[in-house]
C-alpha positions as CSV (number, residue, x, y, z in Angstrom):
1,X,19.4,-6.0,-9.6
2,X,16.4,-8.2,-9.8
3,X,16.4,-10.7,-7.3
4,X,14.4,-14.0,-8.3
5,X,12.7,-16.6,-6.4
6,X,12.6,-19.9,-8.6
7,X,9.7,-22.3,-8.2
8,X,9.1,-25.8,-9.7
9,X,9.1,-29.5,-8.3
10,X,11.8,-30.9,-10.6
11,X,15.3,-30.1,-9.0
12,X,17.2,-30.3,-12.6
13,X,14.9,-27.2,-13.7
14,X,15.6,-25.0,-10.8
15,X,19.3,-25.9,-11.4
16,X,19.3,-25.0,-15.2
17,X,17.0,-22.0,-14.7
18,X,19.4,-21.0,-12.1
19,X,22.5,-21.7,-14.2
20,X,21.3,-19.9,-16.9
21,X,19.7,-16.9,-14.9
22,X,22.4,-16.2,-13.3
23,X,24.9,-15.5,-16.1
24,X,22.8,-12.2,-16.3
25,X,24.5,-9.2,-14.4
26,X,21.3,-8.1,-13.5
27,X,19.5,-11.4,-11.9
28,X,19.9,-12.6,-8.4
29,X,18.3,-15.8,-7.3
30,X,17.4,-15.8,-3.8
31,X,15.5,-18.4,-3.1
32,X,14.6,-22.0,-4.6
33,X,11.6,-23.5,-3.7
34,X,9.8,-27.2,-4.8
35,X,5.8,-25.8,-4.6
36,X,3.9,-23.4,-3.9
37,X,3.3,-23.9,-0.4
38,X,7.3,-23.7,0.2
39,X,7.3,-20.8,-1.9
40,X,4.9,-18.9,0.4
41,X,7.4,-19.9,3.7
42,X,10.3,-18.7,2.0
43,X,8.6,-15.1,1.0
44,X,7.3,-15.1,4.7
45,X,11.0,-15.8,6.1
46,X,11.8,-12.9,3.7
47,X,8.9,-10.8,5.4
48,X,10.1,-11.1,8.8
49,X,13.5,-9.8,8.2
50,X,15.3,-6.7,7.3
51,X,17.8,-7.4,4.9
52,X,15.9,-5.6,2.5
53,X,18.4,-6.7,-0.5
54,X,17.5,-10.3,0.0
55,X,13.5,-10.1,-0.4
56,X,12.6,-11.2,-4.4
57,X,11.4,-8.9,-6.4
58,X,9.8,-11.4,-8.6
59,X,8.8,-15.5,-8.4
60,X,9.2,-17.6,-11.1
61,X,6.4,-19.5,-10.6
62,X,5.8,-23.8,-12.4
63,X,1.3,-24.1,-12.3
64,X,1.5,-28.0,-11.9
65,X,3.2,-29.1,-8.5
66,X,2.6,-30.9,-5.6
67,X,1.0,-29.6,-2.2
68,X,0.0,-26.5,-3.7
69,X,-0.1,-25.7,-7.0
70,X,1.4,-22.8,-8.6
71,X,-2.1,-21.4,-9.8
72,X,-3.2,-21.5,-5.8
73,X,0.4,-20.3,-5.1
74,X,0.0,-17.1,-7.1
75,X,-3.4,-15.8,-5.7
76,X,-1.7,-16.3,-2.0
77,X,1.3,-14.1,-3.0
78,X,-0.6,-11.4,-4.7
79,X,-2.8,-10.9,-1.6
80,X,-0.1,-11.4,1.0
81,X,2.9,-10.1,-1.2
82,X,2.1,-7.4,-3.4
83,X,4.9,-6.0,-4.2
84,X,6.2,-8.9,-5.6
85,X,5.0,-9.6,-8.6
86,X,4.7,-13.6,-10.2
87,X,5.7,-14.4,-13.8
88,X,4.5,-18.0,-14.6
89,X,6.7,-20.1,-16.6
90,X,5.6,-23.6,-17.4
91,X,5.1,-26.4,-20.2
92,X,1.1,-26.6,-19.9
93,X,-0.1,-23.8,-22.2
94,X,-4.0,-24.9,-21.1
95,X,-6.8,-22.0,-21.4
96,X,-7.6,-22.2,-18.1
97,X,-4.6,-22.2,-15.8
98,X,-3.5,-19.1,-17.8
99,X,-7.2,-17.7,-16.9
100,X,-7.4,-18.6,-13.6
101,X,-3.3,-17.5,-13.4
102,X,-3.5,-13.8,-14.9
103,X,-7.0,-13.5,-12.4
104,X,-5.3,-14.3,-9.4
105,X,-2.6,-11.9,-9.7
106,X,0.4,-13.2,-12.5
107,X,1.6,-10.6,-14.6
108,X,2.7,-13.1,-17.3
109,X,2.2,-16.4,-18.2
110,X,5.8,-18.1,-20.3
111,X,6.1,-21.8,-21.7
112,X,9.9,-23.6,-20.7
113,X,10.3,-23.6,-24.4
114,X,11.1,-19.8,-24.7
115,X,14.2,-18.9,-25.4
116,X,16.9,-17.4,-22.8
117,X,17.1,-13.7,-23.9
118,X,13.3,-13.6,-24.4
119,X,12.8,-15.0,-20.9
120,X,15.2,-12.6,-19.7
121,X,13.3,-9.6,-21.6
122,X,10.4,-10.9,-20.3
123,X,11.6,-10.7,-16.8
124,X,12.8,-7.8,-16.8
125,X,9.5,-5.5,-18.5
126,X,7.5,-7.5,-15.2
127,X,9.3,-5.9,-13.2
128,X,8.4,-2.7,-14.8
129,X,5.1,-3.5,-14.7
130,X,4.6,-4.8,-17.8
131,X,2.4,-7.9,-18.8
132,X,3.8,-10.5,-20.5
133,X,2.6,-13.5,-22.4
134,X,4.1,-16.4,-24.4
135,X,3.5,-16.4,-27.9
136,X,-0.3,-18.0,-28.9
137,X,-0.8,-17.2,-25.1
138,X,-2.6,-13.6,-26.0
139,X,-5.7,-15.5,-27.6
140,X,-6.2,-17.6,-25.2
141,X,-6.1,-15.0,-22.3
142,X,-8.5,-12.5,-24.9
143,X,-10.7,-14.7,-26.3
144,X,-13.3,-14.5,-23.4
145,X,-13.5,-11.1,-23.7
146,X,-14.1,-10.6,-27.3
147,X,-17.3,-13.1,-27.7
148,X,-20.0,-12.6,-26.6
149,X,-23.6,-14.3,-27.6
150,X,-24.6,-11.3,-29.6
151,X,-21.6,-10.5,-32.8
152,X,-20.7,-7.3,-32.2
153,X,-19.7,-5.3,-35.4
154,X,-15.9,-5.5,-35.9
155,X,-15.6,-1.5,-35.9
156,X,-16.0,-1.7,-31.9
157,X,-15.7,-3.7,-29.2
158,X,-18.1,-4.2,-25.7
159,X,-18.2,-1.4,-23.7
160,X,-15.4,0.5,-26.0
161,X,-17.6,2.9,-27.5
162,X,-19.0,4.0,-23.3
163,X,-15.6,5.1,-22.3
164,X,-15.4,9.4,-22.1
165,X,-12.5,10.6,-23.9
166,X,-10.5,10.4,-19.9
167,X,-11.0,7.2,-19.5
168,X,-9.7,6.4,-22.9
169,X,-7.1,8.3,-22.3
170,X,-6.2,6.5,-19.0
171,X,-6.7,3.0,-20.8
172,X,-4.1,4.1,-23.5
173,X,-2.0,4.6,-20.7
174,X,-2.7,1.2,-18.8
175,X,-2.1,-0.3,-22.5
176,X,1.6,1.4,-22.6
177,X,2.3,-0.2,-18.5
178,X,2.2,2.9,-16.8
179,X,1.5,2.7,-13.1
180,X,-1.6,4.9,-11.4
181,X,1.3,7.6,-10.1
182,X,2.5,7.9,-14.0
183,X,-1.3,8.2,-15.5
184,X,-1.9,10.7,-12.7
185,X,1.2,12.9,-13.3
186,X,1.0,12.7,-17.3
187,X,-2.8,13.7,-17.2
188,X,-2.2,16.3,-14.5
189,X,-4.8,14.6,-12.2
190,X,-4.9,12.8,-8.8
191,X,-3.5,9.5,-8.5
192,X,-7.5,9.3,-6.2
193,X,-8.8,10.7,-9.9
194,X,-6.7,7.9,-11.5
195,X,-8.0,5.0,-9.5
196,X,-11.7,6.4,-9.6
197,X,-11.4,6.1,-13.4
198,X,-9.3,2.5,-13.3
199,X,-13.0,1.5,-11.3
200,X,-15.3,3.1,-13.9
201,X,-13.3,1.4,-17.1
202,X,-13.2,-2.1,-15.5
203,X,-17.1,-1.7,-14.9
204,X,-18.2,-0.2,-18.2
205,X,-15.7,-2.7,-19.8
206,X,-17.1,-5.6,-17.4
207,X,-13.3,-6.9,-16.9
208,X,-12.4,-8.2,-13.5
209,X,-8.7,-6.3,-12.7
210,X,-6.5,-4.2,-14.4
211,X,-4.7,-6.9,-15.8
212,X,-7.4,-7.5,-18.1
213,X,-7.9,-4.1,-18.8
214,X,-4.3,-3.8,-20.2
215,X,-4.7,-7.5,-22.2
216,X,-8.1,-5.2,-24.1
217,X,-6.8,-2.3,-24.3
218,X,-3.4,-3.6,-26.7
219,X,-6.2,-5.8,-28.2
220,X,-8.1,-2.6,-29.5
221,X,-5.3,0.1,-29.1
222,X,-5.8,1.2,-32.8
223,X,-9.5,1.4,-31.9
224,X,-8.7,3.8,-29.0
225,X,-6.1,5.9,-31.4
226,X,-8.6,6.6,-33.9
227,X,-11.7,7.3,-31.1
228,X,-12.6,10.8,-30.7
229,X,-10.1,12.3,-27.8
């Protein structure tokens, strides 16, 4: 069961989000809340009790609200909340809240136009792990790491060609979703080992999280299948 906290000012769209949501076996909406800063009391009112099968496992989170937006909303959770991961779904499909959004912590950035079963999907593979973006969305999120001031041949990409064969390894692995404890136990290494390369790939690739790191590594994965191993 995935339980779901749903976020966004307009009542009517909690409701249907709700409705629809919860004709899935495996959703469980928890908590409503009207902005971000609501949003944040309800997950602390979650912290400070044990009824472990209440906390959310994942916020729906709308970027444009009042109070506190859901941009602001998302970098609070991720510090304070971890383990519960954010999946934005909203109608503003703007370059930079989907930046500033995947930066501060989203694992996946939807517009309200997607259909049901794709939202559901979508869900679902964040709570894996996974990152997810709307379609057109991947661009957006890439394009600031593909140009640069100096063209860079289209064989390669910046800082690809750095990596040893280990790190590529590991990136393939961050490209597929896998979590540090997976990398570590299909490469036979330390989950220490794991994180130590995770730090060397985002500074040889000059990317700010892993996030990013997973967004360029599906952007050049036949790039890293055809690199020497």
């Amino acid at each position: 069961m995935i339980r779901l906290l749903l976020v966004d000012d307009q009542i009517i769209i909690r409701q249907g989000l709700k409705s629809l949501l919860e004709s899935k076996p495996d959703f469980q909406i928890v908590g409503e809340a009207e902005n971000g800063e609501s949003a944040i009391s309800i997950l602390e009112g979650f912290a400070n009790t044990q009824a472990e099968g209440l906390k959310p496992d994942l916020v729906l989170m709308d970027v444009r609200m009042p109070v506190m937006d859901g941009v602001a909303a998302t970098e609070v959770i991720s510090q304070r909340f971890p383990r519960v991961k954010v999946l934005v779904l909203t109608t503003f499909d703007d370059d930079e809240y989907i930046s500033q959004a995947m930066r501060f912590g989203a694992r996946g950035y939807l517009l309200k136009d997607t259909p049901l079963e794709q939202l559901a999907n979508a869900i679902r593979l964040v709570h894996q792990g996974y990152t997810q973006l709307g379609p057109g969305l991947f661009e957006k999120v890439l394009s600031p790491l593909l140009h640069s001031a100096t063209p860079k041949p289209s064989t390669d990409l910046p800082g690809l060609a750095e990596l040893t064969p280990r790190e590529k390894e590991v990136l393939r692995l961050i490209a597929s979703g896998a979590s540090n404890r997976e990398i570590a136990k299909s490469l036979y290494i330390t989950e220490r080992t794991v994180k130590n390369h995770v730090t060397s790939i985002l500074s040889r690739l000059n990317l700010r999280d892993r996030t990013q790191a997973a967004i360029f590594a599906n952007s050049c994965l036949s790039l890293l299948e055809n690199s020497p191993k």
